[in-house]
C-alpha positions as CSV (number, residue, x, y, z in Angstrom):
1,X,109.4,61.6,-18.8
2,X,112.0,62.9,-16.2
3,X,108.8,62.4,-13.5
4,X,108.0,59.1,-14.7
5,X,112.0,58.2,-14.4
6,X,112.3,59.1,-11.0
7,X,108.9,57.3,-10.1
8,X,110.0,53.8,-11.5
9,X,113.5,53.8,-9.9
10,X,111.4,55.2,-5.9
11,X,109.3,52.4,-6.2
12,X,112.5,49.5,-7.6
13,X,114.6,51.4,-4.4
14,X,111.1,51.1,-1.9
15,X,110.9,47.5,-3.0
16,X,114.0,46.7,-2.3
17,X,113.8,48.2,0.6
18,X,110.1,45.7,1.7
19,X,112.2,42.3,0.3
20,X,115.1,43.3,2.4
21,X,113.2,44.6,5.4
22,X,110.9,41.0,5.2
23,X,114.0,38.6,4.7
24,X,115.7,40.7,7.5
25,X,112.7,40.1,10.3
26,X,112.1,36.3,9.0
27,X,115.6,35.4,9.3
28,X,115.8,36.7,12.7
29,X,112.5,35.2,13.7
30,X,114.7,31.7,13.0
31,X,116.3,29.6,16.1
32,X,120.0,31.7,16.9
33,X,123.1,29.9,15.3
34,X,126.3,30.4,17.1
35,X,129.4,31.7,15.3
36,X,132.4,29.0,14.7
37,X,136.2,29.3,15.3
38,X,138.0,29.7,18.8
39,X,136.9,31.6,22.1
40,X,138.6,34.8,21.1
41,X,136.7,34.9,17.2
42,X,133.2,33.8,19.1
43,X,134.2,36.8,21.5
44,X,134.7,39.5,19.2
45,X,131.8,38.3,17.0
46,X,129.1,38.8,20.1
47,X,131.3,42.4,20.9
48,X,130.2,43.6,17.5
49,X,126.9,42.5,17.4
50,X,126.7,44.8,20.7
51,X,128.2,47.2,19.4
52,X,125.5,47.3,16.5
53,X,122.8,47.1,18.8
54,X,121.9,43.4,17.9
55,X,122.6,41.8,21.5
56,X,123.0,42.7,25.0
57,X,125.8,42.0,27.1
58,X,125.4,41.9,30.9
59,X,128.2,41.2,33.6
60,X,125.6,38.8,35.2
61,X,123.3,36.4,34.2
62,X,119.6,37.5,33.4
63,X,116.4,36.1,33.5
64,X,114.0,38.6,31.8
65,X,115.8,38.8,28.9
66,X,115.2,35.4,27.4
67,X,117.7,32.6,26.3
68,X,121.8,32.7,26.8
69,X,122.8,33.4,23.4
70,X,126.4,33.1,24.7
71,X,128.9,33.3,28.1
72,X,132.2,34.3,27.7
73,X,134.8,32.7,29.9
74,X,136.2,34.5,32.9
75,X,138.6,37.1,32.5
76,X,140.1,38.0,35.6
77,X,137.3,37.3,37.3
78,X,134.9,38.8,35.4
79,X,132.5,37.2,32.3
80,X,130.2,38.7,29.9
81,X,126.6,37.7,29.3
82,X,125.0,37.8,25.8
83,X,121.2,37.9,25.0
84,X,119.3,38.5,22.3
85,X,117.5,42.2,21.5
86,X,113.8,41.7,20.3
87,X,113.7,41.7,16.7
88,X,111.8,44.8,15.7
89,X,114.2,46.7,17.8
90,X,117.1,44.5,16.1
91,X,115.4,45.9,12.8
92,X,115.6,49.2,13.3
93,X,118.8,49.5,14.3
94,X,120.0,47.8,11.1
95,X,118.4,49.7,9.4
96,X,119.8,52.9,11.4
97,X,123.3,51.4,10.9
98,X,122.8,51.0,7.4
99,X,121.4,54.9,6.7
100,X,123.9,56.3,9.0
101,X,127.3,54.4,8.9
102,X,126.6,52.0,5.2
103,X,127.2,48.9,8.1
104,X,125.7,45.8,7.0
105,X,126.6,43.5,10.1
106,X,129.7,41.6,10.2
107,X,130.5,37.3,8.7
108,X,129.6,34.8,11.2
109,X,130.9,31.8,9.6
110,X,132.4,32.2,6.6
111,X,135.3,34.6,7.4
112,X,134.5,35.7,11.2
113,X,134.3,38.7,12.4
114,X,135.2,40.4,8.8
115,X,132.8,43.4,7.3
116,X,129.8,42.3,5.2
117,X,130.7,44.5,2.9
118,X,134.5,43.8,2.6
119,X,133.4,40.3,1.5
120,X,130.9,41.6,-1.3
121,X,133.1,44.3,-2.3
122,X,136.3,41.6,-3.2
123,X,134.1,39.3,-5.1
124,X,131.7,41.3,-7.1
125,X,134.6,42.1,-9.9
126,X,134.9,38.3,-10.7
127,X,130.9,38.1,-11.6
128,X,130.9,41.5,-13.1
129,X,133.8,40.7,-15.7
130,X,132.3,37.0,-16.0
131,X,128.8,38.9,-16.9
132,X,130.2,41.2,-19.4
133,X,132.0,38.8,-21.2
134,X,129.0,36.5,-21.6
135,X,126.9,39.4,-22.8
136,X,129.6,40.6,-25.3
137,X,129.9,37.2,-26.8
138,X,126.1,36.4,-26.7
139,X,124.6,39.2,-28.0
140,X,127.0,39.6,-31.5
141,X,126.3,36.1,-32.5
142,X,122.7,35.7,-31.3
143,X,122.0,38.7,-33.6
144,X,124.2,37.3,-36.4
145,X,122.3,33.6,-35.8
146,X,118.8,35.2,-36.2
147,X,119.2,37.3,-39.1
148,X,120.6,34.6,-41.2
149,X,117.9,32.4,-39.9
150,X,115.5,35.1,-41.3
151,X,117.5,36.1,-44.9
152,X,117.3,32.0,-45.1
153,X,113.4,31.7,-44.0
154,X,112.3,28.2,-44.9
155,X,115.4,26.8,-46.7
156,X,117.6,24.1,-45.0
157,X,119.8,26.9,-43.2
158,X,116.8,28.2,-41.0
159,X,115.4,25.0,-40.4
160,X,118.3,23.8,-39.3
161,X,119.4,26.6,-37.3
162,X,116.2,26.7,-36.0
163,X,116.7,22.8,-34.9
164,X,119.5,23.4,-33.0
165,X,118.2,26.6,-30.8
166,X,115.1,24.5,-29.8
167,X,117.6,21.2,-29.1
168,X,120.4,23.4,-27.5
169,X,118.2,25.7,-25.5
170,X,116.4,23.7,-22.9
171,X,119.7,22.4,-22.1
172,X,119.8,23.6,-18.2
173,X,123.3,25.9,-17.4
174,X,124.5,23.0,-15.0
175,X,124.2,20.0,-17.2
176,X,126.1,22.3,-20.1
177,X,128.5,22.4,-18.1
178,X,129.4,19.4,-16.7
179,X,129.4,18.0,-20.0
180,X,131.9,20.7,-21.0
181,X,134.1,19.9,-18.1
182,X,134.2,16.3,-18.5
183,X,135.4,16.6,-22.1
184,X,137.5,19.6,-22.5
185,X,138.7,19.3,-18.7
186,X,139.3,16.1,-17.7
187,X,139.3,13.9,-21.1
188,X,141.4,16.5,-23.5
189,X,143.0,18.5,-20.6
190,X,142.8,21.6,-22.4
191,X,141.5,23.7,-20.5
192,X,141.8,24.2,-16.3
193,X,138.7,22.4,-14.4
194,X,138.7,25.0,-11.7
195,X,139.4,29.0,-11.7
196,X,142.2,29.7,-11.5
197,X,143.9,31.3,-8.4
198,X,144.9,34.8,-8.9
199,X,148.9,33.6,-8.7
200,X,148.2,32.1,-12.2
201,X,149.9,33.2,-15.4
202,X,148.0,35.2,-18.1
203,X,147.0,32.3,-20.2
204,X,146.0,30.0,-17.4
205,X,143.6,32.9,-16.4
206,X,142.2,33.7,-19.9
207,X,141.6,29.8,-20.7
208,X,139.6,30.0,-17.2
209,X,137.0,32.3,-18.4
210,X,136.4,30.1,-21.3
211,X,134.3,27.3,-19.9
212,X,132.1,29.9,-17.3
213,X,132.0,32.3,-20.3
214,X,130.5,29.4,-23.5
215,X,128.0,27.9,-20.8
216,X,126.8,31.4,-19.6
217,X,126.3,32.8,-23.2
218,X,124.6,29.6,-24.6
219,X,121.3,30.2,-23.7
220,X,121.5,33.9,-24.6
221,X,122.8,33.1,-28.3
222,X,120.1,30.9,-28.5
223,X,117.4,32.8,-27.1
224,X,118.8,36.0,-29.1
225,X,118.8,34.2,-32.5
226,X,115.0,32.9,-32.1
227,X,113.8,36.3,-31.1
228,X,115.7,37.9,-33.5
229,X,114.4,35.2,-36.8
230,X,110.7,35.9,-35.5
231,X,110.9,39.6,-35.3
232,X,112.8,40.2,-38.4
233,X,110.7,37.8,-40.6
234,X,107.6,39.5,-39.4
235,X,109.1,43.3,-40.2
236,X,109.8,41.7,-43.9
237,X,106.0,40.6,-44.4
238,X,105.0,44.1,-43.2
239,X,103.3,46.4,-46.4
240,X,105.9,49.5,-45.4
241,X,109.1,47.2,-46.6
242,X,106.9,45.9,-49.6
243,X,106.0,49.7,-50.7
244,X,110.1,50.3,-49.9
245,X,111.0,47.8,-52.6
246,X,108.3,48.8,-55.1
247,X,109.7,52.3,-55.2
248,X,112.7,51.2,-55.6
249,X,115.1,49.5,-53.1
250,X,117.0,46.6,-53.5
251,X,116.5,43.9,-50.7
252,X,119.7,44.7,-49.3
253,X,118.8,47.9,-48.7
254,X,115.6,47.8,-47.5
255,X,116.4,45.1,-44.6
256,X,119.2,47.1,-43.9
257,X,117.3,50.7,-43.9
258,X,113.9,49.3,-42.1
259,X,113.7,45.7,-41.4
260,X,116.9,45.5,-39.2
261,X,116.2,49.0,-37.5
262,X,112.6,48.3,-36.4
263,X,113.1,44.9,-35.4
264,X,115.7,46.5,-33.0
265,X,112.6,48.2,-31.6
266,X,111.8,44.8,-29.2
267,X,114.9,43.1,-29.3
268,X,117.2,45.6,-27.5
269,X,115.4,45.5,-24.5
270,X,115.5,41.7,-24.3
271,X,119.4,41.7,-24.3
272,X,118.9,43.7,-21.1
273,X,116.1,41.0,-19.6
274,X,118.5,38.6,-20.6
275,X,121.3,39.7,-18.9
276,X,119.0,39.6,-15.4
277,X,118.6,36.1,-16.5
278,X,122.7,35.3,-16.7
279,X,122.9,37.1,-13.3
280,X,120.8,34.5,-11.9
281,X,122.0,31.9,-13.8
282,X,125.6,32.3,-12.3
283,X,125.0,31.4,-9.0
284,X,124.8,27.6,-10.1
285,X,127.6,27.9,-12.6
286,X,129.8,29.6,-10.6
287,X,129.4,27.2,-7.9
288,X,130.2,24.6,-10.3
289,X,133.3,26.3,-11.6
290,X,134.7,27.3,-8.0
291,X,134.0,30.7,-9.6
292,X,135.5,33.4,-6.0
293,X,132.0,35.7,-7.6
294,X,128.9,36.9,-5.6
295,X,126.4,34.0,-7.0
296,X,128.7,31.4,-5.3
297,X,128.7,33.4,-2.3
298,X,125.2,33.9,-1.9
299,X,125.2,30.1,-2.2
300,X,127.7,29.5,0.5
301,X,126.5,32.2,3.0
302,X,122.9,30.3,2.6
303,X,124.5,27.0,3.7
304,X,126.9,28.7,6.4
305,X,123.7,30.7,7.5
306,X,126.1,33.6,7.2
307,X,123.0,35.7,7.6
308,X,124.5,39.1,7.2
309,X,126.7,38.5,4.4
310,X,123.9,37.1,2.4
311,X,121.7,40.3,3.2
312,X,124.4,42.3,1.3
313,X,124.4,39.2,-1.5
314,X,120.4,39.4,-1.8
315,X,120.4,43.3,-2.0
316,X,122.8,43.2,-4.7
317,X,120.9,41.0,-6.7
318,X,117.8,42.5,-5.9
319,X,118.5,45.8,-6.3
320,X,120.1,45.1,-10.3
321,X,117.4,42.7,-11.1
322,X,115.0,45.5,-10.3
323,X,116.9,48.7,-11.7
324,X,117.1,46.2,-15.3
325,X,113.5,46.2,-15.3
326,X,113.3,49.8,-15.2
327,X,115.7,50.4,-17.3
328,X,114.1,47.7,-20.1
329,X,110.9,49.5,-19.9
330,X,112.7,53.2,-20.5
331,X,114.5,51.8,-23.0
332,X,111.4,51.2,-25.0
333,X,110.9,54.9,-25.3
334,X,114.6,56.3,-26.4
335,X,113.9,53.5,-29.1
336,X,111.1,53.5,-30.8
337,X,109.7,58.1,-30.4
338,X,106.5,57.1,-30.4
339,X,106.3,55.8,-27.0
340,X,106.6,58.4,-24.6
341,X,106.6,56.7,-20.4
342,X,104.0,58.7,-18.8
343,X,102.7,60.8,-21.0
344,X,99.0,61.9,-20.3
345,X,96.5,60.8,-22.5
């Protein structure tokens, strides 16, 4: 178990590693855009792309060396010449800088000249708390949904829950909510239409994670409560909970003794595939809802072509979305003993 464990998460980290790595050398392969603000900002930004090996910088012009990414204005006489290092060496020195010094490059045109990582590191809390919340409201009442669809199978209650999860789940996170917004926003005004700013009081804040919290569990709660109905009706027309009633049990007690426990078996690890799902699911909603996270980032550095902060954005995302899936198919295991990951035949 322990061998398999350590396999799984080498080849999620070596993956990683190949998306990165490919994104990294396409991006470079792309036409060079030029950093924005005023001389001094452009300045520095070209001094620490030499400094990380990315450029070179000449105090005359060269011909060999391909096109003038940049010339820097006189300064007493003397002016700096920037052109661009090939990008397989460019590679391996980012990758060098990352393994040796954790430096992922520096923002080009978002917030100039400002660590990669700085950016990352004062966002990622918003879209952390935002995640948890969603999952701790989603996962209760998708549960709660699906096992009184099931105690209710074929009566009025399931079919009508059942209705509404098939209505209310192919309604897309952005259309949610906008139509949430548009009501409770700007028609009842009770709660704010953008995040609120961290100079906010306590219950501006709270009623700010209400809108970004509803829309993000929605489509758990309903995906939750149909998993949960079809598992747990087909656990109660299995012969082991038929041969626990004949001996005995009351239905209460066998649901709650079998049923519920082995129908745990396949859910749990969907609440885990889930949450990858409301990871990516965030970057639209919390562009929507100004939302200062890292899925409204990784939007914004992609339309600022704010290449190195979006590196840091994309292994983020990566890296989770792969670990989940490692950790859904372990989870299998501590579940249910009987299945033992890699065990020899």
């Amino acid at each position: 178990m322990v061998k398999y464990v350590v396999k799984r998460i080498c080849l999620a980290l070596v993956t990683v590693f190949v998306i990165l790595s490919l994104t990294f050398i396409l991006v470079k392969l792309l036409p060079f855009q030029r950093p924005i603000g005023d001389t001094s900002k452009q300045i520095a930004y070209f001094d620490n792309q030499h400094n990380l090996g990315y450029v070179y910088r000449f105090e005359r012009e060269q011909t060999e060396y391909g096109e003038l990414l940049y010339k820097s204005p006189s300064d007493h006489g003397r002016a700096y010449y920037y052109y661009q290092v090939p990008v397989m060496q460019q590679y391996v020195r980012w990758v060098g800088n990352i393994v040796t010094k954790w430096d992922w490059g520096y923002s080009k045109t978002y917030q100039p000249n400002v660590a990669a990582s700085v950016i990352i590191g004062s966002r990622i809390g918003y879209s952390i708390k935002l995640n948890i919340f969603s999952v701790i409201v989603s996962v209760p009442l998708g549960l709660l949904l699906g096992i009184w669809a099931a105690l209710k199978k074929n009566t009025m209650t399931d079919h009508s829950i059942s209705t509404m999860v098939m209505i209310f789940i192919s309604i897309p996170n952005f259309v949610l909510i906008s139509f949430v917004m548009s009501i409770f926003c700007y028609n009842l005004q009770w709660l704010p239409s953008t995040w609120p700013p961290d100079s906010a009081s306590g219950l501006t804040k709270v009623l700010g994670y209400i809108i970004p919290v509803f829309c993000l569990s929605f489509g758990s709660i309903c995906g939750y409560c149909r998993y949960t109905r079809a598992e747990l009706c087909e656990v109660m027309e299995s012969d082991y909970l038929l041969l626990a009633r004949t001996k005995g049990l009351t239905r209460r007690q066998a649901i709650m003794r079998h049923a519920l426990k082995n129908a745990m078996v396949p859910i749990f690890p969907s609440i885990l595939a889930e949450f990858i799902g409301i990871l990516g699911g965030s970057m639209i909603l919390e562009s929507l809802y100004s939302i200062p996270g890292i899925g409204r980032l990784f939007v914004t550095a992609l339309n600022y072509k704010d290449y190195d902060v979006l590196f840091v954005d994309m292994a983020i995302f990566t890296t989770i979305s792969l670990l989940s899936g490692v950790v859904l198919d372990l989870s299998y295991g501590f579940i249910d003993p009987r299945i033992r990951m890699g065990a020899k035949k």
